[in-house]
KOLKOLGU-804388 format. One line per field, with one value per residue (C-alpha): residue in one letter; x negated, y, z. Coordinates in nm, 2 decimals, padded with zeros to 4 digits, always signed. Example, Ala and Ser with C-alpha at 12.3 -4.5 7.8 and 13.67 -1.06 7.14 Angstrom:
2
residu	[A,S]
xx	[-01.23,-01.37]
yy	[-00.45,-00.11]
zz	[+00.78,+00.71]
This chain:
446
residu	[X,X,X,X,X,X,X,X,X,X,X,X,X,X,X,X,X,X,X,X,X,X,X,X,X,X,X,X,X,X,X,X,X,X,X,X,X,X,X,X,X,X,X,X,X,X,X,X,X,X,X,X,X,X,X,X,X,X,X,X,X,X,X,X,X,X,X,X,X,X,X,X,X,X,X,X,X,X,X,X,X,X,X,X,X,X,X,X,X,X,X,X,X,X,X,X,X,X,X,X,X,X,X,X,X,X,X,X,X,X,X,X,X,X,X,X,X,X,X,X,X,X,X,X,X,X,X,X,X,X,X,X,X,X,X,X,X,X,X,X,X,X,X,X,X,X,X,X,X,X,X,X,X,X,X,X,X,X,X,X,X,X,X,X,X,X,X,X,X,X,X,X,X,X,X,X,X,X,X,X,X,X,X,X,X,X,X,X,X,X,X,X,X,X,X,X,X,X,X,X,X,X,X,X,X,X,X,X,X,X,X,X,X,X,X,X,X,X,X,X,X,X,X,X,X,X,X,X,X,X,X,X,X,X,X,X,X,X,X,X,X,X,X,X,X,X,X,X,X,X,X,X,X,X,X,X,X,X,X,X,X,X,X,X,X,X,X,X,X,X,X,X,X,X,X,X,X,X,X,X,X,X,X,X,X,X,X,X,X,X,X,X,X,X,X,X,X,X,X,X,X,X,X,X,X,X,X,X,X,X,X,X,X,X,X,X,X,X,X,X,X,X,X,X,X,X,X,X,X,X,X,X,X,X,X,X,X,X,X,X,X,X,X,X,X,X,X,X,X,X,X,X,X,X,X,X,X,X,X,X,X,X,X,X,X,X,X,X,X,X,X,X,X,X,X,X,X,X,X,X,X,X,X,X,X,X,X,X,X,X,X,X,X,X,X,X,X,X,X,X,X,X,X,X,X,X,X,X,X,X,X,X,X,X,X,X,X,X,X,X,X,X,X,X,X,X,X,X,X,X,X,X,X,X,X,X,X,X,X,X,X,X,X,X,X,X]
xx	[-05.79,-05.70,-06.00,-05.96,-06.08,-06.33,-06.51,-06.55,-06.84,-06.86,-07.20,-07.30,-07.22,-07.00,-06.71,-06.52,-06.38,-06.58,-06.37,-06.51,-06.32,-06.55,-06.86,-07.16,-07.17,-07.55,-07.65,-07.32,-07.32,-07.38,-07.65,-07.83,-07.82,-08.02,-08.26,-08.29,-08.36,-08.65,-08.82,-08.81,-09.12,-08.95,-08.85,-09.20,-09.37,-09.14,-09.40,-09.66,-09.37,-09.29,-09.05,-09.16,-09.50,-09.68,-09.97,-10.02,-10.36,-10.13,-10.03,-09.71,-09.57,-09.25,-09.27,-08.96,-08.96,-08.99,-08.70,-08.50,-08.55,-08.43,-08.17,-08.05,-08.04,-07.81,-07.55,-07.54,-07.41,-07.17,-07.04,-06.98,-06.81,-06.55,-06.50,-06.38,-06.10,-06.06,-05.96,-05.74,-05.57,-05.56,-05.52,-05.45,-05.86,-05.91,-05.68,-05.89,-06.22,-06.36,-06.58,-06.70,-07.06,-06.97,-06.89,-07.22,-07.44,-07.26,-07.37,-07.69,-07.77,-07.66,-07.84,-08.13,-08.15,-08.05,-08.42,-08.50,-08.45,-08.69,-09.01,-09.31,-09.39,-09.04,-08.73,-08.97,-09.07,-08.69,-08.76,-09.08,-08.94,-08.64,-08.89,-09.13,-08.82,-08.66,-09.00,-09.28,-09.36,-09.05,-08.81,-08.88,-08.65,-08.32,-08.18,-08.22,-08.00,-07.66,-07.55,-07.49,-07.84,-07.99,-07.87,-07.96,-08.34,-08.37,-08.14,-08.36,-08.21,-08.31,-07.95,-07.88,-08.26,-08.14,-07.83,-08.05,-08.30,-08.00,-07.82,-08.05,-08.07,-08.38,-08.53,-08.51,-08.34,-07.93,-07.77,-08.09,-08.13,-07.71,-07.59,-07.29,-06.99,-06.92,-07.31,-07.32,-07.02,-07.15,-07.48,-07.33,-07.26,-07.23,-06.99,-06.98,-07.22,-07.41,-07.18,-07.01,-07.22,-07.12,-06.75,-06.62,-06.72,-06.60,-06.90,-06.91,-06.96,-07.31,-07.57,-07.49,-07.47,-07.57,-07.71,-07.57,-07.79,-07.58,-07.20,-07.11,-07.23,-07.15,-06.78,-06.76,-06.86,-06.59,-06.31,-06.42,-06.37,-06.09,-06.21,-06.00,-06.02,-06.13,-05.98,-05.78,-06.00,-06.23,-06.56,-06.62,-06.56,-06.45,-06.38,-06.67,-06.63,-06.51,-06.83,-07.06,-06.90,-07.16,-07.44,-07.48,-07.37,-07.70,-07.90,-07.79,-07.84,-08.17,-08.36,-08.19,-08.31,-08.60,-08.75,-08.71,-08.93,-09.18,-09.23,-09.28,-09.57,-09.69,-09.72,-09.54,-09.26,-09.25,-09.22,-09.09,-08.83,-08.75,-08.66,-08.38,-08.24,-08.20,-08.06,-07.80,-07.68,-07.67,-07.57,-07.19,-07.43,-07.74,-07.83,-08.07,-08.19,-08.31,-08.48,-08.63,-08.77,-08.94,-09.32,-09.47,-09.34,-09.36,-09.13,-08.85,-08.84,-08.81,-08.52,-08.32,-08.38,-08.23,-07.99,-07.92,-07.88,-07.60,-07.44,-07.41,-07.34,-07.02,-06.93,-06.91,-06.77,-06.48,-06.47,-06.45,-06.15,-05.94,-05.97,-05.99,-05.64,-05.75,-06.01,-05.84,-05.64,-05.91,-05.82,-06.18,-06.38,-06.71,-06.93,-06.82,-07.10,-06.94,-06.60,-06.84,-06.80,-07.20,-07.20,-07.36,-07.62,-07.71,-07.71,-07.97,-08.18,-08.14,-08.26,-08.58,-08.71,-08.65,-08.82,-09.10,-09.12,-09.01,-09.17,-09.45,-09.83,-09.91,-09.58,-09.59,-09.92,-09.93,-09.57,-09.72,-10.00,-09.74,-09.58,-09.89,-09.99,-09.58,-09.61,-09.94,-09.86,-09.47,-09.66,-09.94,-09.69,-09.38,-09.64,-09.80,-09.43,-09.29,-09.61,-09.56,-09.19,-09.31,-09.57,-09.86,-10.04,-10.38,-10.65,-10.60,-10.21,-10.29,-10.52,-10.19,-09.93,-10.16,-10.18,-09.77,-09.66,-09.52,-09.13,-09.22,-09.39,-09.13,-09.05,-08.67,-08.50,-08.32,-08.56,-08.34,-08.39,-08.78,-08.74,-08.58,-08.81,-09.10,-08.91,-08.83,-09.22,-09.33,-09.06,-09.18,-09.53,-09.63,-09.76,-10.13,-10.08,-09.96,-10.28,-10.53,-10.33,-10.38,-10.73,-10.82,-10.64,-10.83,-11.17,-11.21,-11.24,-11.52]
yy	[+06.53,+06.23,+06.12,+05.71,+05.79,+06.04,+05.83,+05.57,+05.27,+05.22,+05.22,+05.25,+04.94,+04.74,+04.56,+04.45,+04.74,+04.78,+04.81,+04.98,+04.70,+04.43,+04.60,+04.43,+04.69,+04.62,+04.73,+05.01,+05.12,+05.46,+05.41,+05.20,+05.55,+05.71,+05.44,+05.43,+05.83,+05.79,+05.54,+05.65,+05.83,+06.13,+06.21,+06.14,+06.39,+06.68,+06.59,+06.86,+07.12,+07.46,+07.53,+07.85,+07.94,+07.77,+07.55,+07.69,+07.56,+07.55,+07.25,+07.41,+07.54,+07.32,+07.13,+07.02,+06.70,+06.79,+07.06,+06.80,+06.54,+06.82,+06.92,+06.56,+06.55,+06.87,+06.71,+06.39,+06.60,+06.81,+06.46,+06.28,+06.60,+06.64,+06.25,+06.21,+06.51,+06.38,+06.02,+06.09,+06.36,+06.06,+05.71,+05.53,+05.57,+05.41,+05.13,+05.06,+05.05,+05.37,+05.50,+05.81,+05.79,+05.66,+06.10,+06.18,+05.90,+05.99,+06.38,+06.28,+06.08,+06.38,+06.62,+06.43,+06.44,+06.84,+06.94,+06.61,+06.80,+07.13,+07.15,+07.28,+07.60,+07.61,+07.85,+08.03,+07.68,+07.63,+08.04,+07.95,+07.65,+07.89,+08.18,+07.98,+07.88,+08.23,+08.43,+08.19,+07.96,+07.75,+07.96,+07.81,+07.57,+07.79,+07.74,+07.34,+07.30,+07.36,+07.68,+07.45,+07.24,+07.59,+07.72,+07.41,+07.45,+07.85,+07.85,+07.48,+07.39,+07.14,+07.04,+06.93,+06.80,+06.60,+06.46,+06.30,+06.19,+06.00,+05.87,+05.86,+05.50,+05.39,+05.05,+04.82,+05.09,+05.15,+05.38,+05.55,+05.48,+05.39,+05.55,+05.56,+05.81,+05.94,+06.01,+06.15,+06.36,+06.55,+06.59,+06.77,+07.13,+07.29,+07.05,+07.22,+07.24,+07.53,+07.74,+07.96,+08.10,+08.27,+08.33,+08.31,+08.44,+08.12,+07.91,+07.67,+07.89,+07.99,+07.74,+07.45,+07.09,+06.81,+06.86,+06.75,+06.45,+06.28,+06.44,+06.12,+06.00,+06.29,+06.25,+05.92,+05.98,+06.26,+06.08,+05.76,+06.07,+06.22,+06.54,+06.84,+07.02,+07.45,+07.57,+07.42,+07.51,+07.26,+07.34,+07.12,+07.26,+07.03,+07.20,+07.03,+06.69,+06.82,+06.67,+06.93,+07.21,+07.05,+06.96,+07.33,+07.43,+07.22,+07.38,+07.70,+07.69,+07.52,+07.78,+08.04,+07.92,+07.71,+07.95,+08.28,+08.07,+07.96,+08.35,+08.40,+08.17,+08.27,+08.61,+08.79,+08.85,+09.00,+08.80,+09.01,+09.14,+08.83,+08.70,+08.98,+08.88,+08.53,+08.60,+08.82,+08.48,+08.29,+08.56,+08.33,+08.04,+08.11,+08.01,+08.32,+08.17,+07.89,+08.13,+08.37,+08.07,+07.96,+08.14,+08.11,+08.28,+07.95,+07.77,+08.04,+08.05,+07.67,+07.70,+08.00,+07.79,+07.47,+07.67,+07.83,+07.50,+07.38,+07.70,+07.71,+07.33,+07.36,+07.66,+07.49,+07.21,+07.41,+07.63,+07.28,+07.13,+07.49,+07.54,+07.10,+07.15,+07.43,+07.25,+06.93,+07.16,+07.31,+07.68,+07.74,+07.91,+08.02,+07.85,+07.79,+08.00,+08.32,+08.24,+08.23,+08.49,+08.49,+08.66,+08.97,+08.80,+08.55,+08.76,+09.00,+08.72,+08.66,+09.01,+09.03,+08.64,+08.86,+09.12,+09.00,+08.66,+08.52,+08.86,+08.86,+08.91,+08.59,+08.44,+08.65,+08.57,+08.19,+08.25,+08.41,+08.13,+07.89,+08.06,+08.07,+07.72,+07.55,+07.78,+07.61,+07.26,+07.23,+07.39,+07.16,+06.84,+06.97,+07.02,+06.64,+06.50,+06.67,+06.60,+06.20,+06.20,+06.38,+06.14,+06.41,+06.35,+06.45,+06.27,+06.55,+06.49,+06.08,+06.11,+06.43,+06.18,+05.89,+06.11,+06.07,+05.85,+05.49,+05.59,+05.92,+05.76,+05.67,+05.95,+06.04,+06.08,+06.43,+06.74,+06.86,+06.52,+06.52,+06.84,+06.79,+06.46,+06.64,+06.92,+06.65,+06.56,+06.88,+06.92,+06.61,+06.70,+06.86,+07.15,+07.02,+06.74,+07.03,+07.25,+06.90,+06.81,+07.17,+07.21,+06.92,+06.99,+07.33,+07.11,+07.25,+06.96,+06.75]
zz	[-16.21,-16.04,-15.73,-15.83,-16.17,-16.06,-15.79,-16.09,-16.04,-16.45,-16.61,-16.87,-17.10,-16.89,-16.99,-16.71,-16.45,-16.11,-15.80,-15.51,-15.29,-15.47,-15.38,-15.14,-14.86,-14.84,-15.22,-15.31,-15.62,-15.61,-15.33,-15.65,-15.84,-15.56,-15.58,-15.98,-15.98,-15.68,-15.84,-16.23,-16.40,-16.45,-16.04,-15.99,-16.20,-15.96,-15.73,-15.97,-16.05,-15.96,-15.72,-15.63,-15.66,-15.96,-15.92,-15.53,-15.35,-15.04,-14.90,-14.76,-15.02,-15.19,-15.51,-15.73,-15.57,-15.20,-15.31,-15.49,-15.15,-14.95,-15.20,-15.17,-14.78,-14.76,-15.03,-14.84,-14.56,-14.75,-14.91,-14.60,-14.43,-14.72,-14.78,-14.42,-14.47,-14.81,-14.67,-14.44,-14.71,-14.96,-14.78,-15.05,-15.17,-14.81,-14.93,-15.23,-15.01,-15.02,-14.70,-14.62,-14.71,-15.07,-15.08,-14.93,-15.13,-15.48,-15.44,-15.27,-15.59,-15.79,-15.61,-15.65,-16.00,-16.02,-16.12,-16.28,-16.70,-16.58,-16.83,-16.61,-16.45,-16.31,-16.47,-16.70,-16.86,-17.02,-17.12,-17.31,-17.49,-17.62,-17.73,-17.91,-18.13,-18.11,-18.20,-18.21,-18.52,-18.44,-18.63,-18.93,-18.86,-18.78,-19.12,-19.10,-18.83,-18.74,-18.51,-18.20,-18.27,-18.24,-17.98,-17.79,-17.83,-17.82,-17.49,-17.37,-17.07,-16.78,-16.71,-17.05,-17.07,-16.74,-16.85,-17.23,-16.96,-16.77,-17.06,-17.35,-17.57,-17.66,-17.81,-17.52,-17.29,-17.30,-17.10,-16.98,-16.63,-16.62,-16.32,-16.24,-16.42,-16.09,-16.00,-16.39,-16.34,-16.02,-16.19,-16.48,-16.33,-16.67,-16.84,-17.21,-17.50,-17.59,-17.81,-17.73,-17.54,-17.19,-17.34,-17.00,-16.60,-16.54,-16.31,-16.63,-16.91,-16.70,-16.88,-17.07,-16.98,-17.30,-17.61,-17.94,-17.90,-17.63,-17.74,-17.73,-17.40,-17.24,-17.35,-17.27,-16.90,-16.94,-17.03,-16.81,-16.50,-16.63,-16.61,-16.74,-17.05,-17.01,-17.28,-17.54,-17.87,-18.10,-17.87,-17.62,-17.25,-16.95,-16.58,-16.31,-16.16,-15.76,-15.66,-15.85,-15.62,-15.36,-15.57,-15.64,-15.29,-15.15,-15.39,-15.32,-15.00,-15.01,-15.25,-15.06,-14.70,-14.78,-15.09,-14.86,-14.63,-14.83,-14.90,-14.53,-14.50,-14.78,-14.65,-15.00,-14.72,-14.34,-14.06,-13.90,-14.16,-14.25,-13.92,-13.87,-14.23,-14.11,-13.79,-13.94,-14.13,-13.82,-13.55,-13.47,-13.39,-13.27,-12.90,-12.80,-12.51,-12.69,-12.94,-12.78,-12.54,-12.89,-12.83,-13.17,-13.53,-13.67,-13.43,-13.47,-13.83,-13.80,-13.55,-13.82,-14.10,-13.99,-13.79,-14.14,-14.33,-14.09,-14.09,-14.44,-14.51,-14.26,-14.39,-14.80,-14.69,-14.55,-14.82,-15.05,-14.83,-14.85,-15.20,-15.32,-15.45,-15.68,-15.84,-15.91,-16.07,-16.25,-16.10,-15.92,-16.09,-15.89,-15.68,-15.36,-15.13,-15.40,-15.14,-14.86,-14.50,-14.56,-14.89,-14.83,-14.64,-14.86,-15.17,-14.92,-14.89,-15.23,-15.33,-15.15,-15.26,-15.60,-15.52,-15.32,-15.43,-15.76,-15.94,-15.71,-15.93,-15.84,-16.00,-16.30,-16.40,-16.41,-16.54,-16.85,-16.89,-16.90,-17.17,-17.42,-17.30,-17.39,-17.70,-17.79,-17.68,-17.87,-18.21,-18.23,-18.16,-18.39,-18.66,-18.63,-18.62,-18.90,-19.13,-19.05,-19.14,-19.45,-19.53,-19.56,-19.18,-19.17,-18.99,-18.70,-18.71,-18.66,-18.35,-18.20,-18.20,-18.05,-17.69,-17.69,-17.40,-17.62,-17.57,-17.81,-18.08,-18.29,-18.56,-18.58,-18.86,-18.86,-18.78,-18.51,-18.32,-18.43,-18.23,-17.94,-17.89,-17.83,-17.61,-17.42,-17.42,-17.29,-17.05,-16.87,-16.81,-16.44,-16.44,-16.39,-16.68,-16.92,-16.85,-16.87,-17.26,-17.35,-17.23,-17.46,-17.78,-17.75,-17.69,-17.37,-17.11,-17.20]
């Protein structure tokens, strides 16, 4: 992989090549994608999404957009820190007018659209959408659709729900929100389809990253990037744009850091014991003085987390630079905080937000409300879409379909897209809107 073709300014539908050395300073392009993302419908609805702890009364407590925001920041960082050592390693991107924060606003963009595909009441949303097609009334449909149209829905994943949201056509609408290939290549962490599934340890073969609904965008941004094949069989595997490295680096560190602390305030993990783990991960840098001059809880956590963040954004940055060669190569295969000195303390960290957070009561209950709720919600609307395409709606069917948002009203042809249409639907309600449209089909909120 070649970094001219993979800092690429196309979008989607142009004609003419974009040259970086053309660009007005005061609008880049890939600052543009960072402004398309913020302002779109679908960023904005992060604002009433899980992060940790669903539908929390605190006010403290992060959302998938402040998460995303903060995802973003931490990328911008680790963009601009490796754009400067890749620039002076390769002058001849200088030459052609690359800067150093076209790095950091490319992977901010990306970042910012990491979470941007998750269906409400975080992680266990995509689980619910796969179940109710594994177990529930949706696998009816199994034998109607091909092996890799399956697999998309019963594994549903907010990476490849991302990239349709990104890219998808519609009536009036080409291209999605047509970011630029570059932005679209570091958002795409899990560049294959869904089958097969997990053949690999490699970091790809984790998830998924497109479903058979946007192949063809997907491999046009592919081979617009030049990214590298996996494996050389008929399935469709590419190794990650470099730049994805640090859009999953910033969210790693991020849900480590920032999740472990939402824990703390929330009281489902020690103050105390949670301190210790965190100055563990910063004990080469920490300025004790300064900290133990800090005279409230809440001002040293503050000082360990940031202190944290740096650490860690230096530290995959470096990692990034050491092993760049490698992955232009397409010979890295893990994440880059896996090669990380921290390891062990991370994955501590790690293991208690598990423990004591993520499978906390109050977690697993809501998490099991959402469940019934999705289940209820994609039967009810599959149902009233199917019965239109097949000319027998009834009267109840008619007045389901009208409380679809305008852009999925129009019935689609093939069942599998009928499908994913109104997966898409329920992925992009908050977690609020999806209890409100719930408590009314059931006649409850009157």
């Amino acid at each position: 992989m070649h970094w001219e073709k993979l800092l690429s300014l196309k979008r989607y539908g142009d004609t003419t090549k974009r040259l970086r050395i053309d660009q007005d300073e005061t609008r880049l392009g890939f600052e543009v994608d960072f402004d398309r993302i913020i302002f779109s419908d679908s960023f904005r609805s992060l604002q009433d999404k899980t992060q940790v702890i669903p539908l929390s009364k605190t006010d403290f407590i992060h959302t998938r957009l402040t998460h995303s925001l903060e995802v973003s920041s931490v990328a911008r960082s680790l963009g601009r820190i490796v754009g400067k050592q890749l620039l002076k390693k390769y002058p001849n991107l200088k030459e052609k007018g690359y800067q150093i924060n076209d790095f950091g606003a490319i992977v901010a963009a990306a970042a910012l659209a990491h979470d941007i595909g998750n269906p409400p009441f975080g992680h266990s949303g995509e689980k619910a959408i796969g179940e109710y097609f594994k177990t529930g009334n949706g696998s009816q449909f199994q034998s109607q659709l091909t092996k890799k149209q399956w697999q998309d829905i019963v594994d549903f994943e907010g990476n490849a729900n991302g990239l349709q949201i990104l890219t998808e056509n519609r009536e009036g609408v080409q291209g999605g929100l047509r970011l630029s290939y570059a932005t679209l290549g570091a958002f795409m962490k899990y560049p294959k389809e869904s089958l097969p599934k997990k053949p690999s340890k490699h970091i790809v073969d984790k998830k998924f990253g497109f479903f058979q609904s946007e192949k063809n965008a997907f491999m046009d941004v592919v081979n617009e990037l030049g990214l590298s094949k996996l494996r050389e069989d008929n399935d469709i595997a590419f190794n990650r744009h470099p730049l994805a490295f640090l859009v999953e680096a910033a969210d790693d560190i991020c849900y480590t850091i920032i999740d472990f602390e939402d824990g703390i305030n929330l009281g489902l993990v020690e103050e105390d014991f949670a301190l210790e783990y965190l100055i563990k991960l910063v004990k080469d840098t920490i300025n004790t003085k300064k900290y133990y001059a800090l005279t409230t809880k809440k001002d040293r956590l503050s000082y360990l987390r940031a202190l944290a963040i740096g650490t860690l954004i230096q530290e995959a940055a470096n990692i990034f630079i050491v092993h760049e060669e490698a992955i232009l190569k397409g010979q890295f295969s893990h994440s880059l905080l896996d090669k990380s000195k921290y390891e062990a303390q991370i994955n501590d960290i790690i293991k208690i937000s598990i423990a004591k957070i993520y499978k906390s009561k109050e977690v697993v209950e809501k998490e099991i409300a959402g469940y019934h709720l999705i289940s209820n919600l994609l039967d009810v609307f599959i149902i009233a879409k199917n019965k239109v395409f097949n000319n027998n709606p009834s009267n109840y069917d008619k007045l389901i379909l009208r409380l679809l948002p305008e852009k999925y009203q129009t019935t689609k042809e093939s069942l599998y897209d009928r499908i994913l249409q109104i997966c898409s639907f329920v992925s992009s309600l908050s977690d609020r809107a999806a209890i409100l449209l719930h408590n009314k089909l059931k006649g409850m909120d009157f």
